[in-house]
MARNU-876552 format. One record per residue (C-alpha): residue in three letters; x, y, z. Coordinates in Angstrom, 1 decimal, always signed. Layout:
# residues N
ALA X Y Z
...
END
This chain:
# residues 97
UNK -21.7 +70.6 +36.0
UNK -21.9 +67.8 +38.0
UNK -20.2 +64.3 +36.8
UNK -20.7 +60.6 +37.5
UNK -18.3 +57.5 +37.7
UNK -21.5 +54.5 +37.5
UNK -19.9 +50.8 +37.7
UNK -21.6 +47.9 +37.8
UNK -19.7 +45.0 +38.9
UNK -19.4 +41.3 +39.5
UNK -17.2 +40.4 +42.3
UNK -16.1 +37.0 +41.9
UNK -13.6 +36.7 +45.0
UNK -15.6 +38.8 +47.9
UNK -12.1 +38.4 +50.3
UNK -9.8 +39.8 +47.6
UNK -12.5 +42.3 +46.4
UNK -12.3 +44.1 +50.3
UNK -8.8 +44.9 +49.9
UNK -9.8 +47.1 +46.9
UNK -13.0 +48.2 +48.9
UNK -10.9 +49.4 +51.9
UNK -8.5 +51.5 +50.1
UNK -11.3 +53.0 +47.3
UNK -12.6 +55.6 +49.5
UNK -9.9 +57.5 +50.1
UNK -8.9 +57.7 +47.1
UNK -12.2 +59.1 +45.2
UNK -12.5 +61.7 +48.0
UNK -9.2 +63.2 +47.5
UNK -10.2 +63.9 +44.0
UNK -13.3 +65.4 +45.2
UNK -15.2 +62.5 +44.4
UNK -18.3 +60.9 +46.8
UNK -20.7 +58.1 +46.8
UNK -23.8 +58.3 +45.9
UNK -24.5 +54.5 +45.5
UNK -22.1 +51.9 +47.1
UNK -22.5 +48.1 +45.9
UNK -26.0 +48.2 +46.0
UNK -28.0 +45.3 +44.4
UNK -30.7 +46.6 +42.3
UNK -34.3 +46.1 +42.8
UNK -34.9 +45.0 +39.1
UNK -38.4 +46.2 +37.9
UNK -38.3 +45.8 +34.2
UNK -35.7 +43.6 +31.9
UNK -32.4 +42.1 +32.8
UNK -29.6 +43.4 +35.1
UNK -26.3 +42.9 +33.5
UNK -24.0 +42.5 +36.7
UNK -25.4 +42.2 +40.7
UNK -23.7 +45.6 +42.0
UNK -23.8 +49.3 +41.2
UNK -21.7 +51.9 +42.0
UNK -22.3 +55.8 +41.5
UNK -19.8 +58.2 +42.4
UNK -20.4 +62.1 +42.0
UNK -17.1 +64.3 +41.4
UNK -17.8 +68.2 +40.0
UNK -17.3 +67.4 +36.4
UNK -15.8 +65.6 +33.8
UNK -12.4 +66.1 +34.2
UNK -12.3 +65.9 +38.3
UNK -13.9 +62.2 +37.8
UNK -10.9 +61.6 +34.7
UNK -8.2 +62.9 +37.0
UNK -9.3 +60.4 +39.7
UNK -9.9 +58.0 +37.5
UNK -6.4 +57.8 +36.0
UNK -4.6 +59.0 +38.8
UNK -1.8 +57.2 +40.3
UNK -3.3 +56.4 +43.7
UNK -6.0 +54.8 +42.1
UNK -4.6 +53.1 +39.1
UNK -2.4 +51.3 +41.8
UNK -5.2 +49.8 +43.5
UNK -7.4 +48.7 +39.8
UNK -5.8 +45.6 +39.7
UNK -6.9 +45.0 +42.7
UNK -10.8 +45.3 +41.6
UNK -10.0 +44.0 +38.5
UNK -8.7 +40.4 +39.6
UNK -11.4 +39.9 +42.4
UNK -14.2 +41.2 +40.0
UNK -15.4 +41.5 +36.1
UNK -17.7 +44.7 +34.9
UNK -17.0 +47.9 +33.6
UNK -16.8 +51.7 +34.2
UNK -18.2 +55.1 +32.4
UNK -17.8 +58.7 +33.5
UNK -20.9 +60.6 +32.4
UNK -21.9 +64.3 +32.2
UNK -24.9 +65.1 +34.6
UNK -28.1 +66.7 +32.7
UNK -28.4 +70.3 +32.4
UNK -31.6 +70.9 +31.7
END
């Protein structure tokens, strides 16, 4: 079953933020991972939005989006996101219905 990597995210230095942005891609699609969203700025129609982007990445499940998550190529480049933006990340099981 299906799994998603969802972010939302604040970037507070845009410059810095592309170095991270550059290098991401590779990354999730080596661990089978693909957007589905990309730093898109919702269209709020009820309530509050907590941060101004979202990101949505599909991987095949659970553990595919873990293994990318935590793998080396990518944990090199976190800091990277994490000093040019604030937010936070969840894996989450698709629906089976």
């Amino acid at each position: 079953m299906s799994a998603y990597l969802v972010a939302v995210v604040e970037v507070t230095d845009p410059e810095a933020y592309k170095k991270y942005a550059a290098r991401a891609p590779e990354t999730i699609s080596q661990y089978g991972g693909r957007y589905l969203v990309r730093g898109a700025q919702p269209d709020v129609q009820e309530g509050e939005w907590p941060l101004d982007r979202l990101v949505v990445l599909e991987f095949p499940d659970v553990e595919a989006a873990r293994r990318f998550y935590h793998s080396p190529e990518y944990q090199e480049i976190v800091p990277l996101r994490q000093a040019a933006s604030k937010g936070a990340v969840a894996i989450l099981p698709g629906y089976e219905g």
